[in-house]
N, C-alpha and C positions, 0 to 999 in steps of 0.2 A: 504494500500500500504506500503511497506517495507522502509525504512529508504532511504536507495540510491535509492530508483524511485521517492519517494517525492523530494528530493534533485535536480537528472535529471528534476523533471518536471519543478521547479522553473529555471533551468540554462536553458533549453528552453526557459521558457517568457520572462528571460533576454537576450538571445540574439537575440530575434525577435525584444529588444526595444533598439538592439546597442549593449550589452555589449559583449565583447571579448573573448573565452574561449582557457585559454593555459590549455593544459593536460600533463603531466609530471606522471611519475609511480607511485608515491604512493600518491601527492598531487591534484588537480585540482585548477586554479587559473581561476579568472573570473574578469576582468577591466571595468570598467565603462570610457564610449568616454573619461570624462576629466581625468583620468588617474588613480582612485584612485583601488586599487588592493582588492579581496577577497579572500583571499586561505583556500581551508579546503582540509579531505580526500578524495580519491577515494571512499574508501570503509569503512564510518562510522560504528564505531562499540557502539558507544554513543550514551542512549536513548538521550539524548538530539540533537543531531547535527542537524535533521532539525529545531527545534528554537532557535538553537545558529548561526545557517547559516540566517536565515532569520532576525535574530536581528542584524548579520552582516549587512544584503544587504538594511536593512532599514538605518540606520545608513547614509551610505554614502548616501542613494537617501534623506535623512535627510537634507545632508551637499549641496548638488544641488539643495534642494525645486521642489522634487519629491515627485512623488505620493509614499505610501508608497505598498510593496505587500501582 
């Protein structure tokens, strides 16, 4: 799967589990209930972005004593 489907598929199971999705043009931001923000791009062009986005979203589920994904 392509870099931004990976990405989509993870911002799916975060907001089946609450968290928030603002979509803005070039960015995407993703909020966890207690407020804490995750912005990356639309449209990654970095082999890395889906495990610098997932190293994000751990991080804060880290900082809650969430399960990690």
């Amino acid at each position: 799967m392509s870099q931004c489907g990976d990405i989509k598929k993870l911002v799916r199971q975060l907001c089946k589990k609450g968290w928030k999705l603002e979509i803005t043009k070039k960015h995407w931001k993703i909020r966890h209930q207690q407020g804490r923000l995750v912005s990356f791009s639309a449209t990654p062009s970095d082999t890395n972005a889906v495990k610098n986005f997932r190293r994000d979203i751990n991080r804060v589920l880290k900082e809650y004593g969430e399960q990690k994904i």
